[in-house]
C-alpha positions as CSV (number, residue, x, y, z in Angstrom):
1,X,11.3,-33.2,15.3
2,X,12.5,-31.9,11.6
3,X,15.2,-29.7,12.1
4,X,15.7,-26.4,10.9
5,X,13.1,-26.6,8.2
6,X,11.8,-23.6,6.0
7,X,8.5,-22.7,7.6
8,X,5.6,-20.2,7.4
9,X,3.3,-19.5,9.8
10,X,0.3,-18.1,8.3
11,X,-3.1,-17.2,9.8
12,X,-6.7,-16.7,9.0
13,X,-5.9,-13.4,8.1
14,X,-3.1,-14.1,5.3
15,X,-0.7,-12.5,8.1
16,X,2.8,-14.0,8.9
17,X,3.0,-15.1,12.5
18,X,6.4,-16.2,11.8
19,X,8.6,-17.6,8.6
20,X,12.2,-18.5,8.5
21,X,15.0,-21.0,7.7
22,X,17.6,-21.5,4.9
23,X,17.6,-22.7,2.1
24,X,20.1,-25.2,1.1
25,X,21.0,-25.3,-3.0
26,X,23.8,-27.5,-2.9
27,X,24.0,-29.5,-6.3
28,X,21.7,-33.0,-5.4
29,X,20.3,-31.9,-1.7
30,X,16.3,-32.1,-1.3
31,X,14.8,-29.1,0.6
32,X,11.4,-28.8,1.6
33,X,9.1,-26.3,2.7
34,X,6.2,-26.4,5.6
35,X,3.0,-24.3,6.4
36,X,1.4,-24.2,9.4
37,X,-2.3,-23.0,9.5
38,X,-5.7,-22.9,11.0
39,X,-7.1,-23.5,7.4
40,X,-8.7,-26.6,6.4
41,X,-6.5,-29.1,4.4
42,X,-9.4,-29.2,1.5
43,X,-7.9,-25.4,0.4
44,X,-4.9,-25.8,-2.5
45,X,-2.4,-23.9,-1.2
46,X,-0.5,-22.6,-4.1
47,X,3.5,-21.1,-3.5
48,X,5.6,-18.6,-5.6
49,X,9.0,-18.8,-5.6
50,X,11.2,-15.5,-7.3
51,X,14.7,-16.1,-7.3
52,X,17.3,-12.9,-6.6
53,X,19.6,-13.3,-9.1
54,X,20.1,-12.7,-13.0
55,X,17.3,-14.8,-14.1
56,X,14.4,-14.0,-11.4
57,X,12.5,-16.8,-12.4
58,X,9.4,-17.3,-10.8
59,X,8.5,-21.0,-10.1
60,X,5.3,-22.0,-9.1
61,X,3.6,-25.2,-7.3
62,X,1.5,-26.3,-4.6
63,X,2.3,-27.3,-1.2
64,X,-0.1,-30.5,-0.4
65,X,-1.9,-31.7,3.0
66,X,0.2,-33.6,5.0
67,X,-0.2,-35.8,8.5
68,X,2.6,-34.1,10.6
69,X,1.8,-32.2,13.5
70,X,2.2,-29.0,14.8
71,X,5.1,-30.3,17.5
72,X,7.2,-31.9,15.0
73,X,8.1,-28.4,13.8
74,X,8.2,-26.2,16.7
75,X,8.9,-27.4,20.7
76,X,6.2,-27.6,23.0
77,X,7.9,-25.0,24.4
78,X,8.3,-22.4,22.2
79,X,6.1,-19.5,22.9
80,X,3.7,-20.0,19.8
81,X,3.0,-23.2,20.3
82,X,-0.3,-23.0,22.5
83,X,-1.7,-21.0,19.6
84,X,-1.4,-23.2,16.4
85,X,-1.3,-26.8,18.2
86,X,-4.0,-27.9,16.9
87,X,-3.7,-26.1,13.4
88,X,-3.0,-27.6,10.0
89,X,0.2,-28.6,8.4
90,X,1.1,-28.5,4.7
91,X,4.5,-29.4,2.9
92,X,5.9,-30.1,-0.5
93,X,9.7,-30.4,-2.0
94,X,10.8,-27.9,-3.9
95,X,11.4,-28.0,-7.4
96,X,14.9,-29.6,-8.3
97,X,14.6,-27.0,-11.2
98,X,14.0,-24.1,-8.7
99,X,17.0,-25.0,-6.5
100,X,19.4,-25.9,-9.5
101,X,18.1,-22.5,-11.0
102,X,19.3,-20.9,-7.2
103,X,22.4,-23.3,-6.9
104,X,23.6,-22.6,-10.2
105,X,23.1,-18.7,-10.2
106,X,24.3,-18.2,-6.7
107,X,20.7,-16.5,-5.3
108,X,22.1,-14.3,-2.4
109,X,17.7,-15.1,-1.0
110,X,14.7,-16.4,-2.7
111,X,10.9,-14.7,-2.1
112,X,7.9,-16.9,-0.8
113,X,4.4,-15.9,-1.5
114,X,1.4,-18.2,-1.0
115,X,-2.5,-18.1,-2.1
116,X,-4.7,-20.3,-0.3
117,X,-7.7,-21.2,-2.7
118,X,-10.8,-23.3,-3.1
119,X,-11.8,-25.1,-6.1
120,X,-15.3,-25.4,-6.8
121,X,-17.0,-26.2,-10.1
122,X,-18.3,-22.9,-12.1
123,X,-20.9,-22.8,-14.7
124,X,-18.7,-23.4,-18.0
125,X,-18.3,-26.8,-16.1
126,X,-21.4,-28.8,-17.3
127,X,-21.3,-32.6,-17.6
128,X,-18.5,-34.5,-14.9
129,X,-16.5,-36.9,-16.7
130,X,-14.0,-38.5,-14.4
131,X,-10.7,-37.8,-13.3
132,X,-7.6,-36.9,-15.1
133,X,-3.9,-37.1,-14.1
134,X,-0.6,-39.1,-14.8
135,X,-2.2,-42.6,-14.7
136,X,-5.5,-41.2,-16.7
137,X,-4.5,-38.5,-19.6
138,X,-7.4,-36.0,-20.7
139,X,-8.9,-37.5,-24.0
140,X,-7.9,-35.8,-27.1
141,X,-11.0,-37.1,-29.5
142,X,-15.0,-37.0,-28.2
143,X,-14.9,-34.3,-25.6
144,X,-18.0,-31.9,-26.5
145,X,-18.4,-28.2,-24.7
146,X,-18.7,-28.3,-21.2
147,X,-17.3,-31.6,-20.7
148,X,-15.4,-31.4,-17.3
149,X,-12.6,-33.5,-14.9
150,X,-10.7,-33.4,-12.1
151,X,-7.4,-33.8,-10.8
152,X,-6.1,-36.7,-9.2
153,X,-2.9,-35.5,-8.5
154,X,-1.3,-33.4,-6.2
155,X,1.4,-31.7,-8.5
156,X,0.7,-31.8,-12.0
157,X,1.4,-30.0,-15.5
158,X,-0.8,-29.9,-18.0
159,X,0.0,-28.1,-21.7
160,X,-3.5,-26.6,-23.5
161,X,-2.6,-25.0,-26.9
162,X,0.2,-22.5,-25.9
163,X,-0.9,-22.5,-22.1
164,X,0.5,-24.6,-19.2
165,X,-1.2,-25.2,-16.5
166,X,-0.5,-26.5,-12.8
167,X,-2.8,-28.5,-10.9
168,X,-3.1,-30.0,-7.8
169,X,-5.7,-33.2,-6.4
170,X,-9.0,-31.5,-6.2
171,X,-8.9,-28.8,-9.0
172,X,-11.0,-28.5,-12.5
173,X,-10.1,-28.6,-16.2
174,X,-13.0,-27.9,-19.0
175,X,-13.5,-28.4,-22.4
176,X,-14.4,-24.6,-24.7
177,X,-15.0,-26.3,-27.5
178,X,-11.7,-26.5,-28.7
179,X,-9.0,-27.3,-26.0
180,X,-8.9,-27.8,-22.0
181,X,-9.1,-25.2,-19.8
182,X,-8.3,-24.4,-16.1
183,X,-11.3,-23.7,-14.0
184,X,-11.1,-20.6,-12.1
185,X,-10.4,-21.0,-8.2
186,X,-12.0,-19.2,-5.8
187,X,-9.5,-17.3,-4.0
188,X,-9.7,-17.2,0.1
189,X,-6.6,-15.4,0.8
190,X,-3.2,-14.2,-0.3
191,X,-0.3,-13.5,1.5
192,X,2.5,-10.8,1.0
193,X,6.1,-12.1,-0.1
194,X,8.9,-12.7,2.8
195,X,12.5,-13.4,2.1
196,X,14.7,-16.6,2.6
197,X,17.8,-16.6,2.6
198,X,20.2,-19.0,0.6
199,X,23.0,-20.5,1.6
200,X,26.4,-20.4,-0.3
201,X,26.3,-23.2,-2.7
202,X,30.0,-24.0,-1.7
203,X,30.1,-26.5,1.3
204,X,31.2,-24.9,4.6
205,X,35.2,-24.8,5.0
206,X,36.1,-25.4,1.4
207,X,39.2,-23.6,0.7
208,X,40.7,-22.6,-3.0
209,X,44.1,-24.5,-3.2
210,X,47.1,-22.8,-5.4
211,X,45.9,-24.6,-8.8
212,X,42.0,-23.3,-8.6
213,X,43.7,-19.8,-7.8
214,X,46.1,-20.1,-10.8
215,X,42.8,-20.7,-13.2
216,X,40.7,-18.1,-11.8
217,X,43.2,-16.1,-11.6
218,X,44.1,-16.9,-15.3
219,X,40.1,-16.8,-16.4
220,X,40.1,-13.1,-14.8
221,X,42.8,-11.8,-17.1
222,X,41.5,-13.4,-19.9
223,X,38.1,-11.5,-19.0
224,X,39.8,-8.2,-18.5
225,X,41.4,-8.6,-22.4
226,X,38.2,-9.5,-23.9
227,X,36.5,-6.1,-22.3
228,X,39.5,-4.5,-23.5
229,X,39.1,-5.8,-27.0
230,X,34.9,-5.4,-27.1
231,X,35.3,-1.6,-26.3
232,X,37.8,-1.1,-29.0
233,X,35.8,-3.2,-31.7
234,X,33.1,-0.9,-30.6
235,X,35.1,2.3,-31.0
236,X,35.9,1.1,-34.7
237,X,32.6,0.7,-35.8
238,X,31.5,3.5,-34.5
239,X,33.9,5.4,-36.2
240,X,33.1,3.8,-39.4
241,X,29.3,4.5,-39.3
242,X,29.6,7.8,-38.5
243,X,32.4,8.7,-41.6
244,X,35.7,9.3,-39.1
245,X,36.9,6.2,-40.9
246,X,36.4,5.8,-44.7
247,X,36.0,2.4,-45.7
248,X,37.0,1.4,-49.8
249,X,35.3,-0.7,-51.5
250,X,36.9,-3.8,-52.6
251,X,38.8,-4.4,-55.9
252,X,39.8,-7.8,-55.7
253,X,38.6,-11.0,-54.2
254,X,39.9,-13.4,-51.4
255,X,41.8,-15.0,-54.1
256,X,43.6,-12.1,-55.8
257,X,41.4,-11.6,-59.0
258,X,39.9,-8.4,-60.0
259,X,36.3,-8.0,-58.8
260,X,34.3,-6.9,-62.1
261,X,30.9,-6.9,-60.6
262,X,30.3,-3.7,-58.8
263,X,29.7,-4.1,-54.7
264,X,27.3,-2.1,-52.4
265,X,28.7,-0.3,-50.1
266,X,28.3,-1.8,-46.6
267,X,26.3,1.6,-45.2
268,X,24.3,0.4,-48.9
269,X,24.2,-3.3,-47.9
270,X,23.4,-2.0,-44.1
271,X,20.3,0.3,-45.4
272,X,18.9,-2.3,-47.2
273,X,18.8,-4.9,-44.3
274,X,17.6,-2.3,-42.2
275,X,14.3,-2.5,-44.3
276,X,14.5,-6.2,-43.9
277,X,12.4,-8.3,-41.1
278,X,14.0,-9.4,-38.4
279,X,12.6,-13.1,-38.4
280,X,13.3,-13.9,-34.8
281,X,11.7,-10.8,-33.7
282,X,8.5,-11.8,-36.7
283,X,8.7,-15.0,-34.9
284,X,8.0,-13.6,-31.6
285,X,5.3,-11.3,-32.5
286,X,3.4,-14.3,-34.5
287,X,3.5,-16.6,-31.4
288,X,2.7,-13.2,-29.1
289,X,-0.1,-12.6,-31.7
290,X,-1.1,-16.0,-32.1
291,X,-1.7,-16.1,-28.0
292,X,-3.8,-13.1,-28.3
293,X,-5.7,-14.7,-30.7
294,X,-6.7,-17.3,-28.8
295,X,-7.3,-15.1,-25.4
296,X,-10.0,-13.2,-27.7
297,X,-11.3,-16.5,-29.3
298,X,-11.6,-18.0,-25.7
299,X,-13.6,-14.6,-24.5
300,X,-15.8,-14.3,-27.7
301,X,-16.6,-18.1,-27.2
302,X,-17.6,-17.4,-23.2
303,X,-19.8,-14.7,-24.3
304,X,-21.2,-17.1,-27.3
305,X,-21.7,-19.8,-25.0
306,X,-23.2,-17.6,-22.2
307,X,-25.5,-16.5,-25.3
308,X,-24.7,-12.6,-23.9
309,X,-26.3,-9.4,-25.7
310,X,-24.3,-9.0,-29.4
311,X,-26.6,-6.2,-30.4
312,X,-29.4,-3.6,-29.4
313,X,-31.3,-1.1,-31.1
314,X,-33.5,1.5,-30.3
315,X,-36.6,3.4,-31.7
316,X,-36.8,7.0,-30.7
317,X,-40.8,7.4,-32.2
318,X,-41.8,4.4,-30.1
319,X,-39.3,3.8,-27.6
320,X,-38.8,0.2,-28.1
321,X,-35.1,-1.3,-27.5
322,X,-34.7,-4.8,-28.7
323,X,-31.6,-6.7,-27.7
324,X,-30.1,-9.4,-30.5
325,X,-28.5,-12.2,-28.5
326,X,-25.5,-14.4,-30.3
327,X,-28.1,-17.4,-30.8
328,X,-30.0,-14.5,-32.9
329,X,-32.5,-14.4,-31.1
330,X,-34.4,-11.1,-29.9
331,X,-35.9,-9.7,-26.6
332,X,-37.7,-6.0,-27.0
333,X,-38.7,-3.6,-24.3
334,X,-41.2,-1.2,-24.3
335,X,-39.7,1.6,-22.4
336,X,-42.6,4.3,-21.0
337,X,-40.7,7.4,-22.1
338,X,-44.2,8.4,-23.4
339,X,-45.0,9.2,-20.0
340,X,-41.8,10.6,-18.7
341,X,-42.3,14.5,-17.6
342,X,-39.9,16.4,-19.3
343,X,-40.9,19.9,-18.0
344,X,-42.9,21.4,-15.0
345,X,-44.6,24.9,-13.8
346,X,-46.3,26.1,-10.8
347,X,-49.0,28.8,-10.7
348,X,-49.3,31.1,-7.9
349,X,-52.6,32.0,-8.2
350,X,-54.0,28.6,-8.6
351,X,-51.4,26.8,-6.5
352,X,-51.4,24.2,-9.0
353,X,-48.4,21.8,-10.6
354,X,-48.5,21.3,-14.6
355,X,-46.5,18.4,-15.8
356,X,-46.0,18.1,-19.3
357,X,-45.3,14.9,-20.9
358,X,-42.6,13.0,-23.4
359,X,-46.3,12.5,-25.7
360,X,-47.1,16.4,-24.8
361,X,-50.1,15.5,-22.7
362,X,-50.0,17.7,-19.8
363,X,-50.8,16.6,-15.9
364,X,-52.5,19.3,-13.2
365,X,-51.5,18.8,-9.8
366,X,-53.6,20.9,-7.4
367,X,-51.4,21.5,-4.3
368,X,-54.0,24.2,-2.6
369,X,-54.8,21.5,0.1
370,X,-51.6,20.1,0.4
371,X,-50.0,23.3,1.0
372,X,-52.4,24.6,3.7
373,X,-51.4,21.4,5.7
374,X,-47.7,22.0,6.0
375,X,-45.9,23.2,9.1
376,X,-43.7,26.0,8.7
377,X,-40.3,25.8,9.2
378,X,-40.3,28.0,11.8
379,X,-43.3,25.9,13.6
380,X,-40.9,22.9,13.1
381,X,-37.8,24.2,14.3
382,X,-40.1,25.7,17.4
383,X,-42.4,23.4,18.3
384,X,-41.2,19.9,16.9
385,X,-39.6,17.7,19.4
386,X,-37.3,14.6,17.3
387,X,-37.6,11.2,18.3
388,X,-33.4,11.1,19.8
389,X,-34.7,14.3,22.0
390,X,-36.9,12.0,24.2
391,X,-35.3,10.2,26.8
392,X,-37.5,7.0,28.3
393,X,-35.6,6.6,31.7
394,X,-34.9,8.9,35.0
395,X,-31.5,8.9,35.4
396,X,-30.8,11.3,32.2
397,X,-29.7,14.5,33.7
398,X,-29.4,16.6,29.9
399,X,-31.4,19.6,30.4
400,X,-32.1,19.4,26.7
401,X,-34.3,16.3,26.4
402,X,-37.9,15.8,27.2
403,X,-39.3,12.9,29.3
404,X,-40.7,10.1,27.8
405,X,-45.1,9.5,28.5
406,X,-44.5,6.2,29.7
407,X,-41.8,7.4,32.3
408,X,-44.5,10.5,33.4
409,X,-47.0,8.0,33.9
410,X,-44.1,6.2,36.2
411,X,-43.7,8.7,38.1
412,X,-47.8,9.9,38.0
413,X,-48.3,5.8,39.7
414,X,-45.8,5.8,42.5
415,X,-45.5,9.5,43.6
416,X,-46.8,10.1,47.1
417,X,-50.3,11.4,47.9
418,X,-50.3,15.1,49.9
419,X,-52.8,13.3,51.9
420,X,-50.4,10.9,53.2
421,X,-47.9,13.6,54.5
422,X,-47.9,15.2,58.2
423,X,-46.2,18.9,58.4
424,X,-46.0,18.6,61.9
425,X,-46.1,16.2,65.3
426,X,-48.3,17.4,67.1
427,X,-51.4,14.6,66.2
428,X,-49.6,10.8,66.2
429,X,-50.7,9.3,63.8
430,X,-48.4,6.3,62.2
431,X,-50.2,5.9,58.6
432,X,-49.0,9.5,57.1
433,X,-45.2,10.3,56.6
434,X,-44.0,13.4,58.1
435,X,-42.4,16.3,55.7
436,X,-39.3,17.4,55.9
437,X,-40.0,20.2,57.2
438,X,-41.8,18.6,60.2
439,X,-38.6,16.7,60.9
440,X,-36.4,19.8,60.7
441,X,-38.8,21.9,63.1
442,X,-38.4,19.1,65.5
443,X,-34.9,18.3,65.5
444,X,-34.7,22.1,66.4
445,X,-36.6,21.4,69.7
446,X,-34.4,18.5,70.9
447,X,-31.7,19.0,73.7
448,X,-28.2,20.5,71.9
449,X,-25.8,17.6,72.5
450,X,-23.0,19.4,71.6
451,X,-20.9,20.4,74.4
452,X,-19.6,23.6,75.3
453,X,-15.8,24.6,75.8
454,X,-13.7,24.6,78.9
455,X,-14.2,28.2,80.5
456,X,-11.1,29.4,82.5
457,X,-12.2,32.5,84.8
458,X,-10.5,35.1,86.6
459,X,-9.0,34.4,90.1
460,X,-9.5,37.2,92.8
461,X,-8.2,37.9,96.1
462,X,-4.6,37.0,95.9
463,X,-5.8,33.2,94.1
464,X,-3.1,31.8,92.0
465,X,-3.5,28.7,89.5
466,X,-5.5,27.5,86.7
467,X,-9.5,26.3,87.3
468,X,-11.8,25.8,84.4
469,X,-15.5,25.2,84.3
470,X,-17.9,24.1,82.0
471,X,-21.7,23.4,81.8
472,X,-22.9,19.9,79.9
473,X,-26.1,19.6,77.9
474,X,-28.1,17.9,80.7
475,X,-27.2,21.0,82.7
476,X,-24.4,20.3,85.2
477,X,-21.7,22.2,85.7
478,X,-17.8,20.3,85.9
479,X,-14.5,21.6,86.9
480,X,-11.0,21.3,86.5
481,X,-7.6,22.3,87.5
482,X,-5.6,23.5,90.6
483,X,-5.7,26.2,92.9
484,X,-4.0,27.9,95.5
485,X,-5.9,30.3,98.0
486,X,-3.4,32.3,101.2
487,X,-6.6,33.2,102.8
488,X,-8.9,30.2,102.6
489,X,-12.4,30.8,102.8
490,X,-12.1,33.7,104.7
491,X,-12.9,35.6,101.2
492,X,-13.8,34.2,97.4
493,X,-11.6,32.9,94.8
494,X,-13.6,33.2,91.5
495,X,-17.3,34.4,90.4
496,X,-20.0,32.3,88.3
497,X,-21.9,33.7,86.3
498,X,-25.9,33.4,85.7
499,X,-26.9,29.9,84.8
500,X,-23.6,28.3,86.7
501,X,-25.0,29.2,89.7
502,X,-26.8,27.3,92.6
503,X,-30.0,28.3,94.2
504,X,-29.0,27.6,97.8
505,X,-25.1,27.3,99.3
506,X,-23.4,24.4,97.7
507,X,-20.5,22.4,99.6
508,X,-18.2,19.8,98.2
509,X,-15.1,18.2,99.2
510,X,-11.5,19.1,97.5
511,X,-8.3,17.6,97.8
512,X,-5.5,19.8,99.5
513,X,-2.2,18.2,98.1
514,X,0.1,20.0,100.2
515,X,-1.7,19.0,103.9
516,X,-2.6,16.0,102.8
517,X,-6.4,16.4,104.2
518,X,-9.5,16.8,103.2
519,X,-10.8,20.3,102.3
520,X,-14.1,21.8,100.9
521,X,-14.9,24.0,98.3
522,X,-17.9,26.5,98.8
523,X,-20.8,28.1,96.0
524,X,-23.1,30.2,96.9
525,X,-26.5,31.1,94.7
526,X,-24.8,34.6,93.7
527,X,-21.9,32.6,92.3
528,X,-19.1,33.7,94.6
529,X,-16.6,30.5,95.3
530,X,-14.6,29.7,98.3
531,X,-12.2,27.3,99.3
532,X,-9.8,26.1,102.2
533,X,-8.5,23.2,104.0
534,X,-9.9,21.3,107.1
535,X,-12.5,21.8,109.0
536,X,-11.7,25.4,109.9
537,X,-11.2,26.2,106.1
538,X,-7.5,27.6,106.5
539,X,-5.3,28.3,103.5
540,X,-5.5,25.9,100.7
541,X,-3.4,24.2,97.8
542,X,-4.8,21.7,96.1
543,X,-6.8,19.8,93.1
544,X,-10.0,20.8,92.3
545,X,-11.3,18.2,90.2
546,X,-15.1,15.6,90.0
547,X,-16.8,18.5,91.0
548,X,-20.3,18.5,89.7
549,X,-23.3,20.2,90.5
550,X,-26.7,21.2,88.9
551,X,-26.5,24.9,87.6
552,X,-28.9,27.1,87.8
């Protein structure tokens, strides 16, 4: 397992999944950095390296393919692993002159960036030569337009004229006819910068001791009295240039004698270098000069080599354009502007179209037929039915959409034949299907199987209790309760009413729970009830309950 190294976790998508680590510029330590992702090691991954400090430089070079696996960088364990196991891992050392450029300007952090690219020939590469590197140097003598190579190595400089150019194993280098040049890569993806952080190039627990204090504290004050002594060096001269201080000219040399020559001035002698060329700044503006030179020589020669358009020209009488290529040689074009309509007019009357030509020929369009065939807008927007109005299924409930012929004829095939129907029951017959209807009228007829509530009637002739009665759907008539009657069936108890009546005297036994003995309870067909115990039907006070009897 490496430990603690700088890694990036990059996906398909140029995103981070995850970046970290620091970076170590101690003075002679090696740091490396590692990129983990699902694209293939055949890409050139190229890194860019900004350091934060005085300089920002920006180093550049390219991280190579490499054997190590995903899970000698991150545990097994770690959450991310299942995702990028079986992804790709790339890894180069950082520049010495990128750390030493970190180490010795004390970077606080340093920016990553990475572009993941594919080389691939293009068309200013013509004929393959080889391969070109440390071990095989590009020739400098016999190389003719076009001629091409490629890189064998997997970090290497190259300097073309005033350009240098990093390569890695894989990429192209042409010939323009007069020096080498990169081939373009095809970009795949680029990713946006992250942050590293640096650590202190001091080692960890290094304290100052009294002598290193002394000196810095000595180079501090020594600091302080230049500053001190720059601002009032600049306060002098600025008094001098603009007249506070008046400055004589000299009337004697270095060595005493009287100067006889008249000096200048120094405002004189300033004015007149003022007029003069800076030669460092000439210098730069040559060399920035000469570069664009060569940028515009290196396009002109693409478009000369591509043998582009240089000229055109163009006859308005006969419409001819004629392109001059920078081979000198010529295409022309005819263009058919004589025929190009450059005014129209309709005629009411006639209903016809006149189109008058570029050559001033004219062109009648009769419309009279064409017009007579046209739906009005307001047929359109009437009768017209559009194609997303029509629905081809039947389980579209939008009251706005029409039904599709091929589901009308659906339903046309399966719907049921009149014929087939019966409206009611009174023929059997067991190849027709009854209507609804039919079923409804004969559910009507069919015995009500709902049953009817408990009925609790009014007791007469001194009978005290609570008795209920009521009548099932097959007819019979049930009661409940208790009663207690002084007189026993020497008079009634309670009155039925039509259809809980009998049609002849009714008698059925009752329980008498305070003689313990058998009583009987009495209904006659006009629905007066008795009750009493024993034989001789005396008082009675008792249960009246499982009594059923057919009512009438």
């Amino acid at each position: 397992m490496i430990k603690n190294p700088i890694l990036f976790i990059i996906d398909n998508n140029g995103d981070y999944l995850r970046y970290g680590g620091t970076l170590r510029a101690i003075n002679g330590y090696r740091e490396f950095a590692f990129v983990i992702s699902p694209r293939p090691l055949t890409d050139s991954v190229s890194m860019s390296i900004m350091t934060n400090n005085a300089n920002y430089n920006r180093f550049e070079q390219y991280v190579l393919p490499t054997a190590i696996k995903v899970n000698e960088l991150i545990e097994e364990s770690d959450a991310l692993y299942q995702t990028i196991a079986d992804w790709n891992v790339f890894g180069v050392e950082i520049k010495p002159t990128a750390l030493a450029d970190i180490s010795n300007f004390r970077s606080g952090a340093t920016t990553f960036s990475f572009q993941f690219q594919t080389p691939h020939p293009s068309t200013k590469c013509v004929t393959y030569k080889g391969v070109f590197g440390v071990d095989n140097p590009l020739p400098t003598t016999g190389q003719v337009l076009g001629d091409y190579y490629e890189c064998e190595d997997w970090n290497f400089y190259l300097t073309s004229g005033t350009q240098t150019y990093t390569f890695t194993k894989g990429m192209y280098v042409y010939f323009n006819g007069s020096r080498w040049i990169k081939d373009a890569l095809l970009v795949e993806l680029n990713t946006s910068t992250v942050s590293i952080p640096v650590e202190p190039s001091h080692a960890v627990g290094y304290e100052i001791d009294d002598d290193d204090a002394n000196y810095l504290a000595s180079i501090g004050a020594s600091a302080i009295l230049a500053q001190q002594t720059a601002e009032q060096s600049a306060q002098d001269i600025g008094d001098i240039l603009d007249g506070t201080t008046t400055v004589k000219k000299a009337e004697q040399d270095k060595n005493g004698n009287d100067i006889v020559t008249t000096y200048e001035t120094k405002s004189d002698a300033t004015n007149k270098l003022s007029l003069k060329a800076d030669k460092t700044y000439v210098d730069s503006q040559d060399q920035a000069l000469d570069n664009k030179i060569d940028l515009l020589d290196e396009r002109v020669e693409d478009l000369e080599t591509a043998n582009m358009i240089k000229s055109y020209t163009y006859n308005p009488t006969t419409h001819v354009i004629t392109f001059t290529y920078y081979d000198n040689t010529t295409t022309s074009f005819d263009l058919p502007l004589e025929s190009a309509i450059v005014s129209a007019s309709y005629d009411n009357v006639t209903k016809d179209i006149t189109f008058v030509l570029q050559s001033g020929a004219t062109l009648v369009v009769p419309l009279d037929d064409l017009v007579s065939g046209l739906a009005s807008e307001t047929w359109v927007n009437t009768y017209f039915i559009p194609k997303t109005s029509i629905v081809d299924n039947l389980t579209t409930d939008d009251a706005t959409k029409v039904l599709s012929a091929k589901q009308g004829k659906a339903l046309q095939d399966t719907k049921e034949a009149l014929a087939n129907k019966a409206t009611d029951f009174s023929v059997i017959n067991d190849t027709k299907y009854p209507t609804t209807k039919a079923v409804d009228d004969a559910l009507a007829l069919k015995a009500n199987i709902t049953q009817e509530a408990w009925i609790t009637p009014t007791l007469i002739n001194g009978a005290t209790g609570i008795i209920q009665y009521m009548k099932d759907s097959m007819g019979f008539v049930h009661f409940r309760g208790n009663v207690k009657m002084p007189v026993g069936m020497a008079t009634s108890f309670m009155q039925m009413p039509i259809g809980y009546r009998v049609n002849e005297n009714y008698y059925l036994p009752v329980w008498d729970n305070v003689k313990n003995i058998v009583g009987q309870f009495l209904i006659i067909s006009s629905g007066s009830c008795y009750v009493g115990s024993g034989v001789d039907g005396s008082e009675f006070n008792g249960t009246i309950i499982n009594l059923t009897y057919k009512g009438e």
